[in-house]
C-alpha positions in Angstrom: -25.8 145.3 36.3 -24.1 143.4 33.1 -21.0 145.3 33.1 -19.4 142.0 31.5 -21.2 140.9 28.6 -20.1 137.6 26.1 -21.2 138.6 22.8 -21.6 135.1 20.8 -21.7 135.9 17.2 -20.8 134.7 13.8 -22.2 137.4 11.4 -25.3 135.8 10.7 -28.7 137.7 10.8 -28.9 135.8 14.0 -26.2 136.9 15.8 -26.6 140.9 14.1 -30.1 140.6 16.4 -28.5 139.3 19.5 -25.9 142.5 19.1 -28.4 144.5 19.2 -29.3 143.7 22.4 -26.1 143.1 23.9 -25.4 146.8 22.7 -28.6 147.7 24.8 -27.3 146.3 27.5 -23.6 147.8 27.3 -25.1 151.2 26.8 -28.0 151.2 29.4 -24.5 149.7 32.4 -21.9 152.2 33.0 -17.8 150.5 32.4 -19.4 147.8 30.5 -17.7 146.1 27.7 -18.3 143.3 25.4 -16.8 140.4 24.3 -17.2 138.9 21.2 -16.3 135.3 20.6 -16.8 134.0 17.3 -16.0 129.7 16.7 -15.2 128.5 13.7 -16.6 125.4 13.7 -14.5 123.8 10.8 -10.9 123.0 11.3 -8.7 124.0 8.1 -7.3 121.4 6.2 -3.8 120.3 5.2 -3.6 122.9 2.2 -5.6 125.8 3.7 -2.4 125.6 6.1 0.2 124.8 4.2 -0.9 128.0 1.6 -2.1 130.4 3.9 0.8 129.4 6.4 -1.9 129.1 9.1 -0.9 127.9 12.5 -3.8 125.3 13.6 -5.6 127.6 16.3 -5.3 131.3 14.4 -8.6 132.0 12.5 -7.5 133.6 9.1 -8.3 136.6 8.2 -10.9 136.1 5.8 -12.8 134.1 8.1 -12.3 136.9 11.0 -14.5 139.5 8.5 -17.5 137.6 8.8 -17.5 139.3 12.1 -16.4 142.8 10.7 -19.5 144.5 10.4 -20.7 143.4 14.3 -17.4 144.9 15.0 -17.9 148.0 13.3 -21.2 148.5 14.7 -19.8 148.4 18.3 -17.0 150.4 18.3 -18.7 153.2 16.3 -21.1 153.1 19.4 -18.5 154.1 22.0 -18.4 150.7 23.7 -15.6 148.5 24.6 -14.8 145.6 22.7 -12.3 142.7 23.0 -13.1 140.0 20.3 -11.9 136.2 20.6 -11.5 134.6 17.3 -10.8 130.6 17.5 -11.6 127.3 16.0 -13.9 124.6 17.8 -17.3 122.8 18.6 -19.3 126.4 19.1 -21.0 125.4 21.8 -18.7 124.1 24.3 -16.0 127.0 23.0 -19.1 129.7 24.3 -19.6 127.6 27.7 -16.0 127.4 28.4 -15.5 131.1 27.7 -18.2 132.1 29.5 -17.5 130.0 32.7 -13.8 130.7 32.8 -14.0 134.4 31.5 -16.3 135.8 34.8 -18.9 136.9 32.3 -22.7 139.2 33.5 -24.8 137.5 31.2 -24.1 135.6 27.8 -26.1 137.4 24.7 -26.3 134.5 21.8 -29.2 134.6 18.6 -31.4 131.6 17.5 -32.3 130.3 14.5 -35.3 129.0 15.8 -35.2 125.5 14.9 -38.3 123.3 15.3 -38.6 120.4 17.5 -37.8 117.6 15.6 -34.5 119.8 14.0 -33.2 121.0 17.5 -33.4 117.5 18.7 -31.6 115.8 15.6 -29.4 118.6 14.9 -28.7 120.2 18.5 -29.1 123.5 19.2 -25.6 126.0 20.0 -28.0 128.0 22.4 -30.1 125.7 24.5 -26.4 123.7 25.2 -25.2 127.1 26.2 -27.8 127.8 28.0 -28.1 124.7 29.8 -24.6 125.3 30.6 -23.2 128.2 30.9 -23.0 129.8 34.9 -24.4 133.2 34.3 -27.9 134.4 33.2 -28.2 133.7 29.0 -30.2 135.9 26.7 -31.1 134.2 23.6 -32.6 136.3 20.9 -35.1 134.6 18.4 
């Protein structure tokens, strides 16, 4: 049924919950695999480049293991994993992933902001899920 499933994560307790359930998912649908695309949503500066001799779209590696332990998780759970590491605005990264990339379902956490917060602030999962072509699960 979701044989192609967009993992959104960042390593937050958030996005550990919405694993979970993607890794439901994957195990319960035979040749599935997940995709996990994590956004760094703050460009490096001048001397993060110049020091770490960062190209302006690679994600260094210190800011790939915030991931690690989502990684970990999935692999040691037999299931297929391709993981997309960029910079960007997270929610229009997720939406263009997930329209472009032929995705199942998109699996993304929430922080459960309040009204008045979501509505100030924005919130990465109702954009996504506003507009994103496939079925979203967002996990509270």
């Amino acid at each position: 049924m979701f044989k192609r499933i967009l993992l959104a994560a960042e390593g937050s307790n958030h996005s550990k919950r919405a694993m979970e359930k993607a890794l439901f998912l994957a195990k319960n649908t035979e040749e599935s695999s997940i995709t996990l695309i994590h956004v760094v949503d703050d460009i490096p500066g001048r001397k993060e480049i110049v020091d770490k001799d960062v190209k302006m779209k690679e994600v260094p590696e210190d800011m790939k293991q915030r991931t690690k332990e989502i990684e970990d998780v999935i692999r040691k759970e037999d299931v297929i994993l391709y993981t997309k590491h960029m910079y960007g605005d997270p929610g229009p990264s997720i939406i263009r992933e997930a329209n472009s990339g032929e995705y199942d379902i998109v699996v993304i956490g929430s922080r459960g902001l309040n009204p008045l917060q979501e509505m100030v602030l924005g919130s990465v999962s109702h954009k996504v899920a506003k507009r994103v072509n496939c079925p979203v699960l967002i996990i509270k």
